[in-house]
C-alpha positions in Angstrom: -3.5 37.1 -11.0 -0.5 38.5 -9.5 1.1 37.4 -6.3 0.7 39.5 -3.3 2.5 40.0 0.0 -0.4 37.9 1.9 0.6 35.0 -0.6 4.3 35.2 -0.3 3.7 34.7 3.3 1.5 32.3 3.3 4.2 30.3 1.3 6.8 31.5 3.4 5.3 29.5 6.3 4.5 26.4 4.2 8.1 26.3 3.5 9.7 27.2 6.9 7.3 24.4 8.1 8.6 21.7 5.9 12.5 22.9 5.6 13.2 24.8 9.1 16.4 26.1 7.4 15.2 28.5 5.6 12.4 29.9 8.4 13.0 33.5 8.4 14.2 33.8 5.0 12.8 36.6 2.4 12.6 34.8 -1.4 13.2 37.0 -4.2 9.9 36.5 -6.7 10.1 36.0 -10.3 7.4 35.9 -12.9 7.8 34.2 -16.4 4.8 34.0 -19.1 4.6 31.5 -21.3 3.4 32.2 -24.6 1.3 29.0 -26.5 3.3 27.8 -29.3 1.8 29.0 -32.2 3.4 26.5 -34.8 2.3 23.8 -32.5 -1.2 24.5 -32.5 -1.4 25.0 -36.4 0.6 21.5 -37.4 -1.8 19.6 -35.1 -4.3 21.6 -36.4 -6.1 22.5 -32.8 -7.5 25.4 -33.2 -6.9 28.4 -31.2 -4.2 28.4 -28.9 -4.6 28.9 -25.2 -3.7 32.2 -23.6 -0.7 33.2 -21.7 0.0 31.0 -18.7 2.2 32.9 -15.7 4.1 31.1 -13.3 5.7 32.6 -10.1 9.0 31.1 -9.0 9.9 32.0 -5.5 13.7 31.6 -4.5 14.8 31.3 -1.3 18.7 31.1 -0.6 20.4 31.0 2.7 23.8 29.1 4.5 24.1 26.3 6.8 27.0 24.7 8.5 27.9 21.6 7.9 28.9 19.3 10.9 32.4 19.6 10.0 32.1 23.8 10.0 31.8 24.2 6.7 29.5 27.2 5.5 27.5 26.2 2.3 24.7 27.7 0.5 21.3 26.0 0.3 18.8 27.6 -2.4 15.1 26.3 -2.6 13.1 27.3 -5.6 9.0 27.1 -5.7 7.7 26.9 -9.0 3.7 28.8 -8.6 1.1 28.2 -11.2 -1.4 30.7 -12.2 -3.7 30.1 -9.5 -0.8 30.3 -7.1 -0.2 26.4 -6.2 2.8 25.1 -5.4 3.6 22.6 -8.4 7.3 22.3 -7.9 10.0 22.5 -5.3 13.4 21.7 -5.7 16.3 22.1 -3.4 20.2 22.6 -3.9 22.1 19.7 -1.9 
C-alpha cells in the first residue's frame, strides 16, 4: 500500500494536534522495505520467510524560539507501518 496525499494529511493533523509547533508544517516522506532475513529463517529452520514489510517515515522539521531568543531546530519523525499506523514518534529536544 502506498501512502497518499489524503493520508499525509490525515497525519498532518494528528500531529499539529498533539505538538502545535509544527501545525502548518509539510514532512518530507520516506519509504524503506525491509527484506526478511533469509539466514535467519534457515538456522531456526522456520520455513518460508515473510514478505517485504514497508514502513513510511514522515519527517517534519521546523524552528522555534526559545524564551531567551534563541532560534533552534525541532525535527519530529513518524515511523508508519504497512497499514499506515503510527508505531513510532520521536522528537529532537
Amino acid at each position: 500500500m502506498m501512502i497518499d496525499r489524503v493520508q499525509i494529511e490525515k497525519i498532518k493533523k494528528i500531529i499539529a494536534d498533539e505538538y502545535p509547533e509544527f501545525k502548518g508544517v509539510e514532512p518530507k516522506v520516506t519509504r524503506k522495505d525491509i527484506s526478511p532475513q533469509e539466514d535467519i529463517y534457515a538456522k531456526l529452520k522456520l520455513g518460508v520467510p515473510k514478505q517485504l514489510r514497508h514502513l513510511y517515515r514522515l519527517k517534519f522539521a521546523t524552528v522555534v524560539e526559545t524564551e531567551d531568543n534563541v532560534s533552534m531546530d525541532r525535527i519530529l519523525m513518524v515511523t508508519l507501518d504497512e497499514n499506515l499506523e503510527i508505531v513510532k514518534i520521536i522528537q529532537s529536544r
